[in-house]
N, C-alpha and C positions, 0 to 999 in steps of 0.2 A: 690870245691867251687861253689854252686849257683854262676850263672852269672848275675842275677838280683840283689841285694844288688846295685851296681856300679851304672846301670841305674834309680834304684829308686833315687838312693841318684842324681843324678845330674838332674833328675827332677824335685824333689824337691826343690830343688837348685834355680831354674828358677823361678819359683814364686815368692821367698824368695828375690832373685835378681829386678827383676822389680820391686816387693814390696817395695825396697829401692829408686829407682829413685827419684827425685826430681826436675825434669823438667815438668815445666810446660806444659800442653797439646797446640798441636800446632795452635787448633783454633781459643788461643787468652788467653789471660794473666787472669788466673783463672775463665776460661770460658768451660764447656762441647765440646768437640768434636764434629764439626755439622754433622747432620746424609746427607747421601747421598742417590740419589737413589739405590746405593748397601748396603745400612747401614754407618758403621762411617768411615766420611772422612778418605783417607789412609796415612797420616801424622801424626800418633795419636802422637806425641811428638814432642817438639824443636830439634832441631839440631843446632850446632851451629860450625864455621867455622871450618875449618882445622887447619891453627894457630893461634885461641880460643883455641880450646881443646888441640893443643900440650902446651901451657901455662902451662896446668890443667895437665900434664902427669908428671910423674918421669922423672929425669935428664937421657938420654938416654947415653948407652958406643956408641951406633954407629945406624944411622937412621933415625936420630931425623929430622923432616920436609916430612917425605914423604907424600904420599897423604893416608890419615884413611880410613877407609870402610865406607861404611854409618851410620854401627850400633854404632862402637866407638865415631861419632860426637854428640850419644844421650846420650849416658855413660859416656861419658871422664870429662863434671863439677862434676857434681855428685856425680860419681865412679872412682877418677881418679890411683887408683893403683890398683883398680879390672881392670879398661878397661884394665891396661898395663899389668896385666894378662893374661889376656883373648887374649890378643894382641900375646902374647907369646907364648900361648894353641893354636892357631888358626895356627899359623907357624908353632909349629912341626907336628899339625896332618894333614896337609894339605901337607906340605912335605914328609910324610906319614911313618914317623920314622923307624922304621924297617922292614914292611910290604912293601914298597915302593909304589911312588905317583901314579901309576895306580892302583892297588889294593885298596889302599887309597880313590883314588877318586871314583871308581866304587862302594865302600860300601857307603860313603856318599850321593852319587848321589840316590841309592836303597834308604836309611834312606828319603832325602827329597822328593821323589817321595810317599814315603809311609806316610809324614808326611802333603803332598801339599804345601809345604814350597818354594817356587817362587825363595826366593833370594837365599836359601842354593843350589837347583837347578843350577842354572846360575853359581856361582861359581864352584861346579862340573865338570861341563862341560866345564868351560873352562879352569879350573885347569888337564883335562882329555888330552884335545887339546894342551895344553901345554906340555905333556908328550908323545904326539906323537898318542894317540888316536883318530881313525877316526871316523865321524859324524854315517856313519852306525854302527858301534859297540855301539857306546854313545845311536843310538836308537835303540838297543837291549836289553838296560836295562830297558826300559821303561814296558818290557811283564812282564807275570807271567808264569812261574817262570822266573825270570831276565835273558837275553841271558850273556854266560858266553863261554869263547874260548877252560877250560877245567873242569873236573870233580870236583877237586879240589875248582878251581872257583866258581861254580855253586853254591858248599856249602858254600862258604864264604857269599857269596851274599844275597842266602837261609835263613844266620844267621844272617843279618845284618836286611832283612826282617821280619824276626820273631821278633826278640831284640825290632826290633821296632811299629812291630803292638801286638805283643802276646807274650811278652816277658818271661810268664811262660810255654809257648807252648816247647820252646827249651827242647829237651832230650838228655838222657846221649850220646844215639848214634851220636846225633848230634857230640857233643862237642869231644866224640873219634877221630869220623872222621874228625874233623878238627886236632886237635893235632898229631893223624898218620899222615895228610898231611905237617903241616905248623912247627908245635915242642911248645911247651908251652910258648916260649917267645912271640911268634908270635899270637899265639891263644889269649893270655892275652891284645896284643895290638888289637887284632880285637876287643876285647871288648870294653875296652876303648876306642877306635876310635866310635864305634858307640853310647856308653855313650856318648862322647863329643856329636858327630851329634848330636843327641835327643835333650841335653841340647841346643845348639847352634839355631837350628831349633825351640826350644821353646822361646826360647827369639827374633828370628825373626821374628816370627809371634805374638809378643805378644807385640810385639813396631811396626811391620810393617812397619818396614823401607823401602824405595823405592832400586832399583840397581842402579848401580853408572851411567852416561847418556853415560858414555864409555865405560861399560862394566865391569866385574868382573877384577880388579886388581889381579897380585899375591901375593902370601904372601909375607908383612912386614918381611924383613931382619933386623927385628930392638931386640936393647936387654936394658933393662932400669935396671941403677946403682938403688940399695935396700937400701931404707935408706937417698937419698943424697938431697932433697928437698923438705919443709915442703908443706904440704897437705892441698889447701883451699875448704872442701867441702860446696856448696853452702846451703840455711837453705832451710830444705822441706817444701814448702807451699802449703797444699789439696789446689783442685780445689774451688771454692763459690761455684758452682751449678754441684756435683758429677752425675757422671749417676750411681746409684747404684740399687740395685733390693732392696725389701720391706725383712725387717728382720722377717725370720722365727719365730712365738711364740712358734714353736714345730718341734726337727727332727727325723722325725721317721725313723728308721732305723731294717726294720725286719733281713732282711739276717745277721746281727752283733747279731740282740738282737736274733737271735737260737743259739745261740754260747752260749752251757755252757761253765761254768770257767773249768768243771773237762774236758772237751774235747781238749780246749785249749792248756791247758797244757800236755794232752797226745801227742797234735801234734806237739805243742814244742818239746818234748823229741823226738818223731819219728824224726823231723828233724837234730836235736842235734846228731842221733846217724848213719845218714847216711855218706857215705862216699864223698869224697869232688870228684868234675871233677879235681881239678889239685893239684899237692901233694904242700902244704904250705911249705915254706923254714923255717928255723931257723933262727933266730936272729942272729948268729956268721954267717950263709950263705948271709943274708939280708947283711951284714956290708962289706964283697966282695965286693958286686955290685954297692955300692955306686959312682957315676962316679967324677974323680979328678976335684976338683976345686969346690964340691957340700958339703955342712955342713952338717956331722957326727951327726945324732939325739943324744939327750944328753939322752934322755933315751929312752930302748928299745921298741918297738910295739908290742903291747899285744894282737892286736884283730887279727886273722885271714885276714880279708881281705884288710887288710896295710901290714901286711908279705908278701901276696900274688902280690898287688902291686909292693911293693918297691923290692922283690926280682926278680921277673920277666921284668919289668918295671921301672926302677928308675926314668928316666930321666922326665919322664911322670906324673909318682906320685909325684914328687916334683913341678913339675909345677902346677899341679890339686891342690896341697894344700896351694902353695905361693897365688893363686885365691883363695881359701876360703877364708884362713887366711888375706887377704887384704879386702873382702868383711866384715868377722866379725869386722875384726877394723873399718872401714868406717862408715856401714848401723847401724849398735848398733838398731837392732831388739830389739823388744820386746820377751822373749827365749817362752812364751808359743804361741807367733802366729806363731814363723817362725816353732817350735816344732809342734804344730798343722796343718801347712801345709806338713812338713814332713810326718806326721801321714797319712793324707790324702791320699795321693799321693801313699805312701809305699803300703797301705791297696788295693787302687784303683787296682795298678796292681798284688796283690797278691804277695808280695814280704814279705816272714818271717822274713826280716834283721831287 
């Protein structure tokens, strides 16, 4: 299995997400964001209280009142069963699931350093400190290639760097030598750990939310009942005076327009017939791993890399898709724009998925 399919898809995601917000910009009630001498002020959205937004959240089993992050106080009217998603996403990969919270953090910390992501940064690091990691090691990650304590490490690190600047750069040997290292479950959650960062870190820098004036919180030990309270999302009102750039009357695009149709499809099929980095489970193998107290898919998974998820990852891939599937219900996108920023995005980093 390419490892990029995962990363496209949840950057794509980001776009498609802010795209749904419906908060107003924080310069002032259908008014442009005012430009600063660094460009646009750093507030670019409302925020609104702590218990405002737990109002707007799912009925919680345990949690409910603690103090949100900054980015949830922009999402939670809005988006309020995607925040408590994401709210959920944000705990297990920061507690670092089965890779555990150093390892966890040191790839995240790599991902926002690579990405100049300020706030994902700050949490890192202090999610690092938490874990008993010292300031000199924390700035060890800061070099190139990222200071690491063993070989092992190094390549984790290495992969989390690539994933995230050069994400078709990764080779087969890469992905070996993680797997002889760490074993497929683990490898599978590296990825997804730095999927999420990308996605995470692209929605931070795309709302620009400030850090908290105390400092990076830990993760929300919180878990929200599915289902148990009706959802008032607020009505999207554009800006009066958008900052938009002038609509192209032409997009030319040579590098796509060399692309015969008969080549295309020959690299379709070259890709089609290569062999995958990690062997896909079966369907009766996926249905083992399902972990107690998690709903049995009513039918089985067809595509490759949802076998590959669910089988290696369960816990993770159910979380990843209870966030789509809250955001699809919510945002009710238009399918050829959110489909066209997919397309984008997928193309951009050269991803065949």
């Amino acid at each position: 299995m390419n490892t990029t399919p995962i990363i496209s898809s949840m950057t794509a995601v980001v776009l498609v997400i802010t795209a749904g917000l419906s908060i107003a910009p924080a310069a002032g009630d259908g008014d442009p964001p005012k430009p600063t001498q660094g460009g646009i002020s750093r507030q670019r959205f409302k925020s609104i209280s702590n218990a405002e937004a737990w109002s707007y959240l799912p009925i919680a089993e345990h949690g409910s009142g603690q103090t949100l992050p900054n980015w949830a106080l922009v999402f939670a009217r809005s988006l309020p069963r995607t925040t408590a998603s994401m709210l959920e996403n944000d705990r297990l990969y920061r507690m670092g699931s089965s890779i555990g919270p150093v390892l966890s953090g040191k790839m995240r910390l790599v991902a926002a350093i690579a990405n100049r992501c300020e706030y994902a940064k700050a949490y890192a690091e202090a999610d690092l400190r938490r874990a008993g990691v010292d300031d000199a090691e924390i700035k060890a990650l800061e070099g190139l290639p990222p200071g690491a304590s063993a070989p092992e490490e190094s390549a984790a690190l290495e992969f989390a760097r690539k994933m995230t600047l050069d994400t078709d750069t990764v080779a087969d040997a890469d992905v070996v030598y993680l797997i002889s290292a760490y074993g497929d479950k683990k490898f599978l959650a590296m990825v997804l750990l730095v999927a999420h960062a990308n996605f995470q870190d692209r929605l931070l820098l795309a709302t620009d939310v400030p850090i908290e004036p105390g400092g990076p919180p830990p993760p929300l030990d919180v878990r929200f009942v599915k289902g148990k309270k009706p959802f008032i999302v607020a009505r999207r009102i554009p800006p009066a005076n958008p900052l938009l750039p002038p609509i192209p009357e032409r997009i030319d695009d040579p590098e796509w327009n060399s692309v015969k149709i008969d080549d295309l499809h020959r690299s379709l099929e070259k890709q089609k017939s290569k062999p995958g980095r990690v062997r896909v489970p079966s369907w009766d193998e996926v249905l083992k791993t399902v972990p107690p107290g998690y709903p049995i898919p009513k039918k089985p998974i067809r595509t490759n890399l949802g076998l590959v998820r669910m089988g290696y990852q369960p816990e993770l891939a159910f979380a990843w898709s209870s966030c789509m599937e809250a955001f699809g219900d919510e945002a009710k996108l238009d399918r050829v724009f959110e489909g066209s920023l997919f397309w984008i995005m997928t193309r951009t980093i050269h991803c065949f998925y």
